[in-house]
Structure formats: structure tokens, C-alpha cells
C-alpha positions in Angstrom: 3.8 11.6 -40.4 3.0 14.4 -38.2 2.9 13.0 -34.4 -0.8 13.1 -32.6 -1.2 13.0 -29.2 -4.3 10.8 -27.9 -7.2 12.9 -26.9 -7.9 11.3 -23.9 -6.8 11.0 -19.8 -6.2 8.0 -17.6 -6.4 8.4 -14.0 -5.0 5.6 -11.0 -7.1 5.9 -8.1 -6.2 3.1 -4.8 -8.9 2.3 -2.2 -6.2 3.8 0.5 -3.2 5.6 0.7 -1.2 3.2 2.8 -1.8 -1.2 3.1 0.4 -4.1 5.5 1.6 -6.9 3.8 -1.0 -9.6 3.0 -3.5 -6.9 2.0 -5.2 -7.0 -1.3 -4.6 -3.4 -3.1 -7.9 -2.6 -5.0 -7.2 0.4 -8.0 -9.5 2.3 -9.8 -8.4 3.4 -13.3 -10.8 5.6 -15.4 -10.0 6.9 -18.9 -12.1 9.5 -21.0 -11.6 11.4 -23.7 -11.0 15.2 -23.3 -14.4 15.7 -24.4 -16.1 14.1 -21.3 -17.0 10.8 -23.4 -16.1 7.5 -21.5 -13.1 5.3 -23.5 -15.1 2.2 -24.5 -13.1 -1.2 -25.5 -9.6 0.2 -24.3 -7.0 -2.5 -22.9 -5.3 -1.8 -19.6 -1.6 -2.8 -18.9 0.0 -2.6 -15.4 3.0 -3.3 -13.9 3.6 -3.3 -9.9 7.4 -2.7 -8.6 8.9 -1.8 -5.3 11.0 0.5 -3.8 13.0 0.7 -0.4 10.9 3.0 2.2 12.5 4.4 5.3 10.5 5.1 8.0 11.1 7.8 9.6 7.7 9.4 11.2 8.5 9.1 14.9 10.9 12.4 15.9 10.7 13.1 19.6 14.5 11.0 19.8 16.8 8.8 17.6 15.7 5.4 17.1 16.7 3.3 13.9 14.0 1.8 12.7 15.8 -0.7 10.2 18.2 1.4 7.6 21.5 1.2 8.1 24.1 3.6 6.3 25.0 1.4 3.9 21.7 0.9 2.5 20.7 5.0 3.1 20.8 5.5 -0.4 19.9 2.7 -2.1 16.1 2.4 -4.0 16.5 -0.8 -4.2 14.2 -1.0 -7.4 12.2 -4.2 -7.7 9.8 -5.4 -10.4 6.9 -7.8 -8.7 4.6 -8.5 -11.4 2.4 -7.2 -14.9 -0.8 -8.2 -15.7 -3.4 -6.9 -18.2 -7.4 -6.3 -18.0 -10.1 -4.3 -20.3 -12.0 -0.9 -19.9 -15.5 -1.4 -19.4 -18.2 -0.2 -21.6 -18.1 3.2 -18.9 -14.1 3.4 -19.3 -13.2 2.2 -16.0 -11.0 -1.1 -14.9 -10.2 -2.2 -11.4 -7.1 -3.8 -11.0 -7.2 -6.3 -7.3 -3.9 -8.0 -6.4 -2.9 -9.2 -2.9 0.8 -8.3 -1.7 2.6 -10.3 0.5 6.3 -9.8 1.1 7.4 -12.7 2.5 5.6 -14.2 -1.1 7.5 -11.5 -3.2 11.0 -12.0 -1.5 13.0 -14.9 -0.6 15.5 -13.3 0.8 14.2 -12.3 4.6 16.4 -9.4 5.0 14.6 -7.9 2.1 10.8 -8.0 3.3 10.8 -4.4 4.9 8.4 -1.9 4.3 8.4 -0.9 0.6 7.0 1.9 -1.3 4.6 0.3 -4.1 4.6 1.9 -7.5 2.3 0.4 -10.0 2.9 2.3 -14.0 -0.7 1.8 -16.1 -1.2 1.9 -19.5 -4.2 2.1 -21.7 -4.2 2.0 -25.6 -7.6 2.9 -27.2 -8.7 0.8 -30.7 -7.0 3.0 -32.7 -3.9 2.3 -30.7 -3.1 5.5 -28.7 -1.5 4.9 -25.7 -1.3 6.9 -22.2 0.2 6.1 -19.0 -0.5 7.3 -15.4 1.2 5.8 -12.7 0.0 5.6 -8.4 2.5 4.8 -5.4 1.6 3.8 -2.2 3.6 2.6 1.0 3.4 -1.0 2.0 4.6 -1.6 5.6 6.0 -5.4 6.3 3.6 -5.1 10.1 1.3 -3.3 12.1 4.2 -1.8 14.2 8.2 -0.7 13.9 10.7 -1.6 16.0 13.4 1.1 16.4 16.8 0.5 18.8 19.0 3.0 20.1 22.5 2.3 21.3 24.4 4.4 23.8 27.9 3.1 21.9 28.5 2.8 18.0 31.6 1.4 18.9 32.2 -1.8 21.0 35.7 -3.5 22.3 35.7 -7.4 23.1 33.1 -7.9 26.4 32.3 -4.4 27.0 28.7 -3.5 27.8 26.4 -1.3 26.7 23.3 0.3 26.7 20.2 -0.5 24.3 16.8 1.0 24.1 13.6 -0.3 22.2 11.1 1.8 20.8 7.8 0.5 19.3 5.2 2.5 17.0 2.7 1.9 14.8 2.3 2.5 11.1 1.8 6.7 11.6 4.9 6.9 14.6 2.5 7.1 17.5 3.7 4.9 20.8 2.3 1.7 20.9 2.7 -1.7 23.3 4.1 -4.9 21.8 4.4 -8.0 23.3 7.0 -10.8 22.9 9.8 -9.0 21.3 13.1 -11.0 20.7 16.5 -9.6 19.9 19.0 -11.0 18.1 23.0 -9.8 17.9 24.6 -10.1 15.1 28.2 -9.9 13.5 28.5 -8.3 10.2 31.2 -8.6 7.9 31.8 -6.5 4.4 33.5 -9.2 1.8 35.4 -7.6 -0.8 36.3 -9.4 -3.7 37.7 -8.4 -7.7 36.7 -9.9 -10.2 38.8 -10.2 -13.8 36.3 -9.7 -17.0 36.3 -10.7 -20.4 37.1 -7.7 -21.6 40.3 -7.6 -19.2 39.0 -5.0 -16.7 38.0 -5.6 -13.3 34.6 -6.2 -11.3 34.6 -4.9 -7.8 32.0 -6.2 -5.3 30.9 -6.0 -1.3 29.2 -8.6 -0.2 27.7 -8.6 3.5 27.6 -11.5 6.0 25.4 -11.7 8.7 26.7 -14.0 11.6 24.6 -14.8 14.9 
């Protein structure tokens, strides 16, 4: 049987382009056939996963604001949740759910900023599906912290120089107020692992101490 696409067009729409954890994300979807008629009785299905996001929107000198090199690269792909909900007689669904990262990550280290992508499908009765997919930044706080060190390299009790920088959400200079650093020591763990199959599994593991 000869393949047919579906004759009709889904579109994502979110209530703003950028949200802080503990926000509720409202989403627009809206699906019509390519005629202008409105897709009656269609079911919607969504999924919402994360990404790493780098901030990087304050220039004027080098702070880092939370990457380090060894996670530069690293997408850091996460899948959060799926749900499902129904076109209205007008072809439109809103999709509301509230995103908090301290809820969606147990691990503390991993509740930074994260770029949101949510994938949505809609099948009409006859069982045509189409996708559209939105993304959206969420940042973990109303402000970054960003650190610059006059050393990258330290010997035992030698001192050295560190500056704070703090910005909001769009890298424009803002005041904070009780601000607490923390040093830690950070150790790479290597270990090999033998498999089943007789070759070998190779892993870094890092170690925070304080």
C-alpha cells in the first residue's frame, strides 16, 4: 500500500520562551488540517526531557558560570516525564506541568539550568500521526554565580586570587546577598571492568571531597 501523508499540521506554542524551576510551563498545541478545518477528536501525546544548558550570556570578562571541561560536551540527555490529553472540538490542547529540579533530580550536582524539550504527537481517528516538538531554557534560580581564578594551578598552601560575579537570567549585573563558597577536592576514579563477552569496560568516576 502506497504510503499517505496526513493532511494536517500540529503546532507547540509555550506561554514564554524562558521559566525558573518551580514554574508551571503552560503549552499551546493546535492541529488543523491543510484545508483550514480544525482536527476534532485527535489524541495528543507528549513527552518532556532535558538537556545540559551552558550559560554563557554575560561577555565583558571570563567568569565560569558552572561547566567545567569535562562536562563541555556532554548533553546530558534526560527523559522527565510523558503524559497524554485530547484535542478539543476547535483542535487545540493545553498541556500545564510544573518543573522543579530539585523534584526531577536526586542527584544535587545535576539540578543546573537545563534546556527543556518537550516532542508532541497527535494521531487523528483514522490514525495519522504528526509530531512537532518546542524547547525552552529552564534556569535552576533567578541569578548565576560565575568565579574567576587568577591560578588554574595550585601547590600545597599557596594563595590565590578569586573573583565572584553575579547576573541574572539575561547576563545583566545584579546584587546578591548571602553567598557561600565552598572548596572542594576532586578526584577522577578510573576503574576496568571485565565483561561477559571477555572484553573490557572502562569508566571515570568523579569524587567530590570538602
Amino acid at each position: 500500500q502506497e504510503y499517505v501523508p496526513a493532511a494536517f499540521e500540529v503546532s507547540v506554542q509555550s506561554d514564554k520562551e524562558e521559566y525558573i524551576s518551580k514554574d508551571t510551563v503552560n503549552l499551546d498545541v493546535e492541529a488543523n488540517y491543510y484545508f483550514g478545518v480544525p482536527l476534532e477528536g485527535g489524541e495528543v501525546e507528549y513527552t518532556i526531557s532535558s538537556q545540559n544548558y551552558y550559560f554563557d550570556r554575560y561577555s565583558d570578562e571570563y567568569f565560569n558560570f558552572g561547566s567545567g571541561w569535562w562536562d563541555s560536551y556532554s548533553f546530558g540527555d534526560k527523559f522527565i516525564l510523558r503524559g497524554k490529553t485530547s484535542l478539543s472540538s476547535g483542535g487545540k490542547a493545553k498541556i500545564s506541568e510544573i518543573l522543579d529540579l530539585e523534584k526531577i533530580f536526586k542527584n544535587e550536582e545535576d539540578r543546573k539550568s537545563k534546556i527543556i524539550v518537550v516532542d508532541v504527537t497527535v494521531k487523528n481517528p483514522q490514525g495519522n500521526s504528526i509530531s512537532s516538538q518546542k524547547s525552552f531554557i529552564l534556569h535552576a534560580g533567578e541569578f548565576y554565580l560565575g568565579e574567576n581564578s587568577d591560578k588554574s594551578f595550585l601547590g600545597k598552601n599557596e594563595k590565590f586570587n578569586l573573583k565572584v560575579k553575579s547576573v541574572d537570567t539575561q547576563g545583566k549585573e545584579v546584587k546578591v546577598k548571602d553567598i557561600t563558597l565552598s572548596l572542594y577536592k576532586t578526584d577522577w576514579i578510573y576503574s576496568k571492568r571485565q565483561e561477559a563477552a571477555g572484553g573490557y569496560a572502562y569508566k571515570w568516576e568523579k569524587k567530590r571531597d570538602l
